[in-house]
Each structure stands twice: as structure tokens, then as C-alpha cells.
N, C-alpha and C positions, 0 to 999 in steps of 0.2 A: 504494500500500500504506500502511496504518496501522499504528501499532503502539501498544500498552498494556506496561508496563513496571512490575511490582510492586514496587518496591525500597526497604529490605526486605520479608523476609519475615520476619513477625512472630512473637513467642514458639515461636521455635528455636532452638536453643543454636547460633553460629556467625552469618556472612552470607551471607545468599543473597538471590537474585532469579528472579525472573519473565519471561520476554518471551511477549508475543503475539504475531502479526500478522496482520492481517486485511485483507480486499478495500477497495474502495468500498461494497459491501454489509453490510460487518462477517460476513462469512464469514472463517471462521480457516482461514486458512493452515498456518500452525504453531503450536507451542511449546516452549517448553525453561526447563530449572528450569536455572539458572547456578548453580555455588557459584564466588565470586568469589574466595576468602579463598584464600590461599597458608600453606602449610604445610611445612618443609624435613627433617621429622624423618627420615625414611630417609639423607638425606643425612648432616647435620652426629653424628649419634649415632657414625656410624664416626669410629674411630681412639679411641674411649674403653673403657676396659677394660668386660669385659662385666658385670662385678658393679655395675656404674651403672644397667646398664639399665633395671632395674624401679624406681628413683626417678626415671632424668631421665624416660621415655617419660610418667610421669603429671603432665606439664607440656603432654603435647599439650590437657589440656582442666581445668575445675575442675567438671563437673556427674558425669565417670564415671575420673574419676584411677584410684579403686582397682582397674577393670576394664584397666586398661592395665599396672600395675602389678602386678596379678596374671597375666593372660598373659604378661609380658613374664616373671614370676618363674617362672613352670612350663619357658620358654625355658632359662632359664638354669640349673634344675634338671638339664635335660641336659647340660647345656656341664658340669656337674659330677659325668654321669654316672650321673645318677637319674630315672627314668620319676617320672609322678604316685603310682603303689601304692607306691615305694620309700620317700617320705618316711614319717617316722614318723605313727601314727595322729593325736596332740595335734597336732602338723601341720599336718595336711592338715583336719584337723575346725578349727583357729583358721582355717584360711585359706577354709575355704566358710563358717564366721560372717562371718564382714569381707564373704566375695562376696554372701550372702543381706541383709546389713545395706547393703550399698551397692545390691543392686537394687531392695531394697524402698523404701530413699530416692526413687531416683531415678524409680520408678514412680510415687510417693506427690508428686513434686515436676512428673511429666506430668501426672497425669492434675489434679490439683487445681490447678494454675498456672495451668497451658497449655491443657489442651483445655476445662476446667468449661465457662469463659464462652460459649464455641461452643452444648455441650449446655444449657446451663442456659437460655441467653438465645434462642439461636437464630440462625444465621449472618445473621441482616437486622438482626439488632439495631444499635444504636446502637455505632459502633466506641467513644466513651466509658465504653458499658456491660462491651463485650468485657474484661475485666479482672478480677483473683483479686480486688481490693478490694473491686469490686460483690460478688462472688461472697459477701465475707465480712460484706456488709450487708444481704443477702436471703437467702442461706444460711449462717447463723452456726454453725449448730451441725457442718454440714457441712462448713466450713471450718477450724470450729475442730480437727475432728478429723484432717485434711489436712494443715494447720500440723504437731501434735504426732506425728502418724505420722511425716512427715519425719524431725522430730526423734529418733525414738526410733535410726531407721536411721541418721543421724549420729551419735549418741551411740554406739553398736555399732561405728562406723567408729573414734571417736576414742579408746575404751579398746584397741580392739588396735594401731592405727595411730599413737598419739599425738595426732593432730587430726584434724579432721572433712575434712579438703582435704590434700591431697600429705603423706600419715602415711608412717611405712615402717611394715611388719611383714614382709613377705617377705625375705627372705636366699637366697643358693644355700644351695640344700639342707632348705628350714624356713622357720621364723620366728623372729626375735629377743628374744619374749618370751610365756612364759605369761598367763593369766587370772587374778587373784586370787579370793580366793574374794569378797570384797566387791563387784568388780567384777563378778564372774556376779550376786550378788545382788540389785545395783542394776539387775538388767534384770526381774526375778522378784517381789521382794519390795516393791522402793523407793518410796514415797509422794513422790520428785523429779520421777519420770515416770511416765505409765504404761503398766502393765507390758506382759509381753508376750502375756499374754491376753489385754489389750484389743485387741492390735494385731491377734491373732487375732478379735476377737468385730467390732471395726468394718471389718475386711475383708469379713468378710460380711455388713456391713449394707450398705456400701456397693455389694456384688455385687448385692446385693437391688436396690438402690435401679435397678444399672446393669439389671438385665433389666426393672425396671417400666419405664422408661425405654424399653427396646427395644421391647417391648407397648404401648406409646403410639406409635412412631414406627416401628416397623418396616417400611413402604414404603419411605421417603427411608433407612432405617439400610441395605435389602435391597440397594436399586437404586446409590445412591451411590459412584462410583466403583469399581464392583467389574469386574471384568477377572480372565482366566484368568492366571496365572503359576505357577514354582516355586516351591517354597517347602522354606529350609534352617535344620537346628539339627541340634546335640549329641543324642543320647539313649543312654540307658543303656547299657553291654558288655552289660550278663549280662540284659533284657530289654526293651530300647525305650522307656523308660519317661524322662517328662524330664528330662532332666539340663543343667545350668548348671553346673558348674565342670569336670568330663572327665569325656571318653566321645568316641561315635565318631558321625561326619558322615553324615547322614542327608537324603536332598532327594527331594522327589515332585512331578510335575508340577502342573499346574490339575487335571487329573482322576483325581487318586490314583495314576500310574503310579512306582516306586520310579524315582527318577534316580542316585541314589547310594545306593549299598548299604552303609550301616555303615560307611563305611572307616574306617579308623585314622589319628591326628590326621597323622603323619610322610609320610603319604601324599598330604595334598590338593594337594601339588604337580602331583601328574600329572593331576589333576581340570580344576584350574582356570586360567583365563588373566584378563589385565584389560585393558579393551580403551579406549580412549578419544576423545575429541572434543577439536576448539579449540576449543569454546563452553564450557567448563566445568573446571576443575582436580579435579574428583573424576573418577577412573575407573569403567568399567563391567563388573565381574568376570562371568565365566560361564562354563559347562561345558565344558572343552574338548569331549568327544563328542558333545554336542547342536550348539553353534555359538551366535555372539556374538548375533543375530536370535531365539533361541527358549528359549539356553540360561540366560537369568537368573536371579535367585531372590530373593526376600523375606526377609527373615530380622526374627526380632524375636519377641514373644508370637503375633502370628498363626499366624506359618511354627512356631514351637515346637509350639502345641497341635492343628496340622494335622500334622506328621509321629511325634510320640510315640504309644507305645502304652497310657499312662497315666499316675496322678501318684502318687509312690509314698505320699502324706499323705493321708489319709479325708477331711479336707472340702473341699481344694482338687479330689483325684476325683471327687467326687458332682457339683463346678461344671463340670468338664471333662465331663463325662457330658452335664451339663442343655447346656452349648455345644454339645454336637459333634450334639446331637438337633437344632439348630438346624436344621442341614441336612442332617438325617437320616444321620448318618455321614459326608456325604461331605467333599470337600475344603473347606473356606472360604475363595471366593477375594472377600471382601465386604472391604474395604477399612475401612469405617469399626467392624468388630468387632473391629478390632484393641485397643480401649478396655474391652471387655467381658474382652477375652481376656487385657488387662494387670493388670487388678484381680483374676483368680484367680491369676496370678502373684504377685502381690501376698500375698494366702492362704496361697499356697506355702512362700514366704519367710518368713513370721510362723510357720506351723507349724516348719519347719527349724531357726527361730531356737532357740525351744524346745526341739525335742529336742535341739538341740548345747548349747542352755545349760544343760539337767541330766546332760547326759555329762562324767561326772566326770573324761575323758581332758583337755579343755581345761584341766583345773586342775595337769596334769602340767607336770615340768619337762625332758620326752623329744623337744628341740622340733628336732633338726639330725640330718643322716646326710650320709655323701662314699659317693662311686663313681668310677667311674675315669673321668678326663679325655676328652672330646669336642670337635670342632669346629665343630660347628652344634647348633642346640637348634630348636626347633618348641613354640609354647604356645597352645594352642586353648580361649577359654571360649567363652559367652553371655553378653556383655555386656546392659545392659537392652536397649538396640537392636536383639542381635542378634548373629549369628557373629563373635567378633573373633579373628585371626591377627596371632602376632608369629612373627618367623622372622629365626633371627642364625647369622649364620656367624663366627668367629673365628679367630686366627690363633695360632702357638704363642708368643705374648709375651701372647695375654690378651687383644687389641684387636678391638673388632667392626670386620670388613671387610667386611659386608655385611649390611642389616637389609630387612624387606619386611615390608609394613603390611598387610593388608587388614581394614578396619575396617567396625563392623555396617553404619555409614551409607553405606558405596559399597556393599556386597552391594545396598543398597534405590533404588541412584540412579537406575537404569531404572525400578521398580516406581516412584518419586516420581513421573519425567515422564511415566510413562502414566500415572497420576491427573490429574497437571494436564492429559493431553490429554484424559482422561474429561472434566474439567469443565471447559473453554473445545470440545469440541464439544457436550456435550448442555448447558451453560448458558449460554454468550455466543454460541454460531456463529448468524451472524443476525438477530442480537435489534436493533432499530432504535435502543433505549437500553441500553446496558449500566452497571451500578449497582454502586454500592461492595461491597454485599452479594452481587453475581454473583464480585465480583472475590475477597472473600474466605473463598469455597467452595474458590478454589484452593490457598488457604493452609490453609484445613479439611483437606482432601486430603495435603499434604504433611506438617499436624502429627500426622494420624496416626500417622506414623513415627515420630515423636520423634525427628526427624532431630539429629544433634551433626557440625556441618555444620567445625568445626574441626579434631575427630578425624580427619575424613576425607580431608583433602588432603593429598598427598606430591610433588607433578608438581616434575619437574624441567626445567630448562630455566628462560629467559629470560621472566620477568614482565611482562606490556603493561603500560602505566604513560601512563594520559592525565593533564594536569596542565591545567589552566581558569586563567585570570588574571581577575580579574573586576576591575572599577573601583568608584568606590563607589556607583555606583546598581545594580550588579548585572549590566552590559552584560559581557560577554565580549572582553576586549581579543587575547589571545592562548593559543592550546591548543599545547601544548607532547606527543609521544608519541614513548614507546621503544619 
């Protein structure tokens, strides 16, 4: 047996790796995407009063803090006795600006960072060229607007949070601070940035650009890793329609059959289980009813604009319209239009921006409410990646004694390794030379996801730990493992 071993894997937030292994023939055996990275936060968070939560949990990551942070704050809402509708209006509208400002970032920081160099150059390209730099020397103008997108959704993050990275704004019960009226202005009006039109007007040039894109390549876009799965998100109470900060759990097979019917967020306990391997510290969440072999799911912009029933914004709808004609209604279980699917998101977010920044309630000073005391809380958004779950149980001094993670990037850990097993069977199984550019199609495949491969690890238990001694030319004197 042989084996090929990718490690890392490149431009994805966290560390991961690749194994192959193949015959004498270079037929493949197997594969498996490892997240190697150790993570302890379900552990060590217990015994700390629960009004921590929503600052320490946005230390699991620096690319999606404020999505940890605000789930973790709708958690604790209940521990204080308040569903999502009980906050006040200024509220909950400061807290989906910050959620719509950090997604639109961190889409704005995939798709132009990380995936461009793939599309733009071509998976064979020269891995020197694979890079946002080249990207900002042959496509300037494209970049340049990439860069400043980012920036606007940091900027949104850092007036209500204090800074662009581990801000607070959430509180039990609210948030800690109104909007001023300069600061809405300087999203609107300001000649420091621009505004939030543009961020409207280049979202759609760049959708434009992304279906020219799909019309030039649509074979390898069709065919490329696409495989049936589930697929889960959030969508609207009151009618299906997408929703990113609450509402209720929605999931449908590869062929459109409802898996989860709307439940209600307090509920997904009884749904779901997470099931896992020694090859890897991320777990494999799935259906209790279906079972751990069928019952998976996707989650992410894919799995969102395959189970909603609309967008409730006119131009971000019109794009959902022109996607879901892709394939003619039905399910989209195409792997690489996850990229298509995150830039109408993207839309979304820039319109929302907007109507929350001329809603004169953010300029209120009506920002806190109590209810009566609880011992568990449950907070369910749409992270950019995808379904995120915080879940804390408490004790009556205040102290979490029990916290359970399920983050977007485990919901996707099966969908990742059946991509990587799509592309080492129909691209390496066989093949007499297998090439740098075969090798990183597998990595195309998983950045899909926009995997945030840190977020995602909780395992507990005893760490393998190999240690190498090397001498000074390099030989290997002694391997040391726990």
C-alpha cells in the first residue's frame, strides 16, 4: 500500500489534513479528511458563570467570533428567561446588524481570499499563482472591491462591538449599547468608506460576474464533486423564507424529501446525535430517525438556499430565482455552487444592512429586558458556514455545568470526506502519475465549505502526541508517543 498525505490543507481557517491510500496500481483504497487541531471549549467553559459565555466562546476562532458570541448570547437570553421575540425591538435589530455585518465579512473574506485563485487561475495552475496577491495583480479592480467589502462588514462589526475581532455587544437580555446617529451615518453617507449601496451595487456585479463564470465552465462546475446529501438551515416561523439569526430547523434530503419539519430551536435535541471516529477530533452529527450512514447534512449557503422558501429582499430573490432555475427547482446537490450560492448571500446581507441602518429603532436607547430565571438556554443561528448550536445548562449559583457545541463545520464533516472521496476516485484512482494539480482539487472540494476547522473541535479525552528528535542533518534519532 501507498499513501499521499496533504498536510496542510491550505487556505482554511484551522488545521487539517488529507490521507490517501492506494494499491500498487495507484487505485484508492481510501480517504479521510483529519482535523488534527484539539479544541477543549465544552470542557474548560464549565464552572464559569454563565454571563461569560458569549465573550469567552468567541475565542474558539478570530475569522467568525461574532457568530459564537451571538449564539452563545440568545443561550443565555434564556438562562435569563427571554425567548429571541422577548428582547426588545432596538435589540434584536443591533444584534442581526452585527450578525448580517459579520456574515457579509466573512463571505467577502471566502470567496475573495480563498476560493478566487482556484476560479480565477484554474486548479492546475501554478500553486505560486494560487494566491489573493496574484489575484490583486491581474484582477485589481476585482480585488480591490473584495478588500473594501471586507472592510465595510468589519467596520459594522467594530461600531457595535467595539472592535473588528472579540467586540462585546450582546448582554443577557440585549445589548450594551445603542447606535449613534453619526455612526449609522458613517455607513450611509460617509466618503471614509463606501457606502452601503455600493456594497449593494458590487454584490451584484460580482453575482454577474459569478454566473458568467458558471456559462463558461458549467460541465467541471455540474459534475465536480456533486453527490446526493441533506441539506440543513434556519428558515423563517411565519413563512420558510431565509433566515440567519432565529427561526426554526429545517432539513431535506438529496431529493427534496422534508427531513425535519420546522422544529423549534429547544427541540433539536431529540433530532440529533454526533457520532465519531479515531481518525479525526471533529464529530459526525446526524439524524437520529434517518441513522448515522444516511442521516447527515450540509449546512452552509448551499443547504440555506436549497431548503428556504424565498428571500425576503427583491434583489437577493430575483438571484435565488435565477439559482434554483439552475436545476430547475430541484435540490442542488452540486458541490462547487456553493460559491454562487454564497455571493447572493452576500446581497442579502448588504440589503438587510440597509434597511436596519435607516430603522430609526437602532438609534433607541430601549436596549435590555429580565424574565424569570432558567437553567438551560439553547441558541441557534446561521453562522457563514452554517447551523451553529450553543447549548448550556446551569446550576442555581450561576455556573455553567454543562455546555454542547455543534458547530456549522462538523454539521459538513461527512459532506467534506465525501468530496475528497468524489475527487481521489474520479481524479487520482488509477492514474499512473498523479500531479500537484490532481492533488489540489481535493483541497478545491473541501474549501468549498469554508470549512473553520478550529470552531469545530470539542473531543474529549487523551490527545496522541508523537514527538520526532531529529539530529542536525535531519536523521530521526528518537520518536517519543503518548
Amino acid at each position: 500500500m501507498k499513501k499521499i498525505v496533504i498536510d496542510p490543507v491550505t487556505r482554511v481557517e484551522g488545521h487539517g489534513k488529507v490521507t490517501i491510500t492506494l494499491d500498487e496500481n495507484n487505485n484508492v483504497q481510501d480517504s479521510q479528511f483529519h482535523i488534527v487541531e484539539f479544541r477543549g471549549f465544552e470542557r474548560f467553559i464549565q464552572g464559569h458563570p454563565y454571563w461569560e459565555a458569549p465573550v469567552m466562546v468567541q475565542r474558539l476562532c478570530g475569522i467568525c467570533p461574532v457568530s459564537h458570541h451571538l449564539a452563545a448570547a440568545k443561550a443565555i437570553d434564556q438562562i435569563v428567561g427571554l425567548d429571541p421575540d422577548d428582547l426588545t425591538l432596538p435589540a434584536q435589530k443591533i444584534r442581526k446588524l452585527l450578525h448580517f455585518g459579520q456574515v457579509f465579512q466573512s463571505h467577502a473574506l471566502h470567496f475573495f481570499y480563498l476560493a478566487s485563485p482556484d476560479l480565477l487561475f484554474g486548479v492546475n495552475a501554478d500553486p505560486a499563482k494560487r494566491n489573493v496577491a496574484e489575484v490583486a495583480i491581474e484582477h485589481m479592480d476585482l480585488a480591490r472591491k473584495g478588500i473594501l467589502m471586507r472592510k465595510f462588514g468589519q467596520e459594522v462589526i467594530r461600531v457595535i462591538a467595539g472592535k473588528r475581532i472579540h467586540g462585546i455587544s450582546a448582554i443577557p437580555g440585549g445589548v450594551h449599547k445603542k447606535i449613534l446617529l453619526q455612526e449609522r451615518d458613517y455607513f450611509l453617507n460617509s466618503k471614509e468608506i463606501p457606502s452601503v449601496d455600493a456594497m449593494i451595487n458590487w454584490s451584484k456585479e460580482i453575482i454577474d460576474f459569478m454566473k458568467d463564470y458558471h456559462d463558461a465552465n458549467k460541465t467541471w462546475l455540474d459534475s465536480f464533486a456533486k453527490y446526493p446529501s441533506g441539506h440543513l438551515g434556519l428558515v423563517k416561523k411565519e413563512n420558510g423564507f431565509l433566515e440567519l439569526y432565529d427561526g426554526n430547523l429545517r432539513a431535506l434530503d438529496g431529493n427534496g424529501k422534508v427531513t425535519l419539519n420546522d422544529i423549534p430551536n429547544e427541540d433539536y435535541i431529540q433530532y440529533f446525535s454526533e457520532g465519531v471516529e479515531k481518525w479525526s477530533y471533529l464529530k459526525f452529527p446526524y439524524l437520529n430517525h434517518i441513522g448515522k450512514e444516511t442521516g447527515w447534512n450540509r449546512v452552509g449557503p448551499l443547504a440555506r438556499l436549497n431548503v428556504c422558501n424565498g428571500i425576503e429582499t427583491p434583489l437577493a430573490e430575483e438571484e435565488r430565482i435565477i439559482f434554483k432555475l439552475s436545476t430547475n427547482g430541484e435540490v442542488n446537490n452540486m458541490t462547487m455552487y456553493s460559491h454562487w450560492a454564497r455571493l447572493i448571500e452576500m446581497l442579502y446581507c448588504a440589503e438587510m444592512m440597509k434597511k436596519l441602518l435607516n430603522d430609526a429603532d437602532i438609534l433607541s436607547n430601549d436596549l435590555v429586558r429580565k424574565g424569570e430565571r432558567r437553567n438551560e438556554g439553547i441558541g441557534i443561528i446561521e453562522a457563514p458556514r452554517g447551523t451553529l448550536i450553543h447549548h448550556y445548562q446551569v446550576d442555581d449559583k450561576d455556573r455553567i455545568t454543562r455546555c454542547n457545541l455543534i458547530v456549522s463545520t462538523t454539521h459538513n464533516n461527512e459532506a467534506m470526506n465525501q468530496a475528497v472521496k468524489w475527487v481521489v476516485q474520479n481524479e487520482i484512482n488509477g492514474k499512473k502519475a498523479i500531479t500537484e494539480g490532481m492533488l489540489n482539487q481535493v483541497e478545491v472540494a473541501i474549501r468549498a465549505y469554508d470549512p473553520c476547522l478550529s470552531c469545530a473541535t470539542h473531543a474529549l479525552g487523551q490527545m496522541p502526541l508523537d514527538v520526532l528528535i531529529l539530529d542536525h542533518t535531519g536523521t530521526q534519532i528518537q520518536k517519543i508517543t503518548r
